[in-house]
N, C-alpha and C positions, 0 to 999 in steps of 0.2 A: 439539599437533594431530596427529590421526590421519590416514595416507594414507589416500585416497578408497576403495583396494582392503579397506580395512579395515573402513569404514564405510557402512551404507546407511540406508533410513528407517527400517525396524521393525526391524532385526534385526543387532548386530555378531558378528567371525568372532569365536571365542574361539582366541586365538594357541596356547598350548598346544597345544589339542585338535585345531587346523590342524598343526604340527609333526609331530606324533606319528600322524594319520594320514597325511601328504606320506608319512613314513618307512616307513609300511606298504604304500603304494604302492609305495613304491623295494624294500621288501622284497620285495613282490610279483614284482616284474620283473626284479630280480637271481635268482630262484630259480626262476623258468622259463628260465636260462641254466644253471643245475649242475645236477649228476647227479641224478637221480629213484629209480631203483631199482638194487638191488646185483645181481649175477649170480646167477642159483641156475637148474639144470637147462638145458633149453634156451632160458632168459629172459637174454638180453644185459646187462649195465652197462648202463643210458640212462639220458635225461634227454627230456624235452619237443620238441626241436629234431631229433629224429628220425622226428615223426609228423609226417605232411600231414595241416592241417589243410582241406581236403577232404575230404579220405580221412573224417577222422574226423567230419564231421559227415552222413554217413551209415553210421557205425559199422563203419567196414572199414577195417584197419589196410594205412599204405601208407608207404613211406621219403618223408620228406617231404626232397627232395635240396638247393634252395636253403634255406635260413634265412627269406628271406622268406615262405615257405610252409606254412612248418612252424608247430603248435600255439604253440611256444616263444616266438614272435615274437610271436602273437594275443595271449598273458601279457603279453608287456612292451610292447605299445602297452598294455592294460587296467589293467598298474601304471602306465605314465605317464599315463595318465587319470585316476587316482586320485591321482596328487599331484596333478596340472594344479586338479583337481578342491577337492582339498582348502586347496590355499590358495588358491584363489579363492574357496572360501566355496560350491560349485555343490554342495549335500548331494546330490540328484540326482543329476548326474554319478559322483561319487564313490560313490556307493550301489550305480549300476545297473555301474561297473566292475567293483566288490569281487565282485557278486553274478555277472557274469559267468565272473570269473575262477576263483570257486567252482567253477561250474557245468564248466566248461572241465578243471579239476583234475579233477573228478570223475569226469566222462565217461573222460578222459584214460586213468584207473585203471579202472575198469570198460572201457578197451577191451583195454587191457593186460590185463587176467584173462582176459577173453573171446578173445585173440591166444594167449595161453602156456595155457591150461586142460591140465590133466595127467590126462587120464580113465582112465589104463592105470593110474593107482594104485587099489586096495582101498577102497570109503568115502572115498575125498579131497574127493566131493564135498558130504560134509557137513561138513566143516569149513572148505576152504580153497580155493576149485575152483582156483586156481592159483598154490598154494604161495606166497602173497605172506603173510610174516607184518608185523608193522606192524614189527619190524626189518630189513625189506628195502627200506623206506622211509629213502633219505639225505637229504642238508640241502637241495636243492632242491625236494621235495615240503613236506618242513616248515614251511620256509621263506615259501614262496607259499600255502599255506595258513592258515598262523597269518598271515599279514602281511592277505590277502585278510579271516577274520575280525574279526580287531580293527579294521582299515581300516573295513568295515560295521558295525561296531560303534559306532566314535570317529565317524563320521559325522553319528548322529544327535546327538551332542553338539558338533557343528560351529558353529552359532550360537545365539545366546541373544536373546531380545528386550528392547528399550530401555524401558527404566519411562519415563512421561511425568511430569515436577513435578508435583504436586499442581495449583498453577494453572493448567495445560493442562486437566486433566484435566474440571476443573470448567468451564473453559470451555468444555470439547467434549461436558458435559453428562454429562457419568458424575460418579458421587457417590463411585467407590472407583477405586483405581488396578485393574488387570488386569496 
């Protein structure tokens, strides 16, 4: 017999596909805690837990001083919503985290270019406006990003739906199972 939390009327979690996103969640939220970007010019070592997330959502970079404040935190509630998410079976949930936590990373970087922009260089700004090559990206960025994709990804392969016996079936007046 299956736990309740496993089972519902039309639709069971598929365990696997629950594990392996929970994990992408947790990856998620372990990687808005380490380092983001390496040092280059006047761009610091950081990680996520140095912006305020105020600041940043009206795109003005600002020291985000407690933890709780800061982007890094908004990541690792959205990773733990994403497991919460995922092995409760809530695809929802766990969809609109991964997709936040995207969105979140994304921004995050685009504020960062837009904070360190290096305009005193020649043409810099046709290649790179702020000297970020994609190896100045550490395992915190990587990390919460691949963890965020797959997580949105393995999501919609979260549940599957219950075939009904044949005798149902026709009892409930369909001629083919669905």
């Amino acid at each position: 017999m299956r736990p309740e939390l496993v089972k519902s009327a039309r639709t069971r979690i598929r365990l696997p596909v629950a594990t392996f996103t929970a994990f992408c969640g947790v990856a998620t939220a372990v990687g808005s805690l380490l380092t983001w970007l390496s040092a280059r010019g006047a761009r610091p070592r950081m990680g996520m837990d140095h912006t305020s997330f105020s600041g940043m959502l009206v795109y003005s970079f600002a020291n985000g001083s407690p933890f709780w404040k800061s982007v890094g935190f908004v990541v690792l509630v959205l990773g733990g919503l994403m497991a919460i998410g995922a092995l409760a079976g809530l695809r929802m949930l766990t969809v609109l985290a991964a997709v936040l936590a995207l969105g979140a990373a994304g921004m995050w970087i685009g504020l960062i270019v837009h904070h360190y922009n290096t305009p005193n260089l020649p043409n810099a700004h046709y290649l790179n406006p702020a000297n970020l090559p994609w190896s100045d990206l550490r395992e915190g960025a990587w990390l919460t990003i691949a963890g965020a994709v797959l997580g949105l990804l393995s999501a919609f392969l979260l549940r599957r739906r219950i075939r009904e016996p044949a005798s149902e079936a026709m009892a409930a007046g369909r001629d083919r199972l669905d």
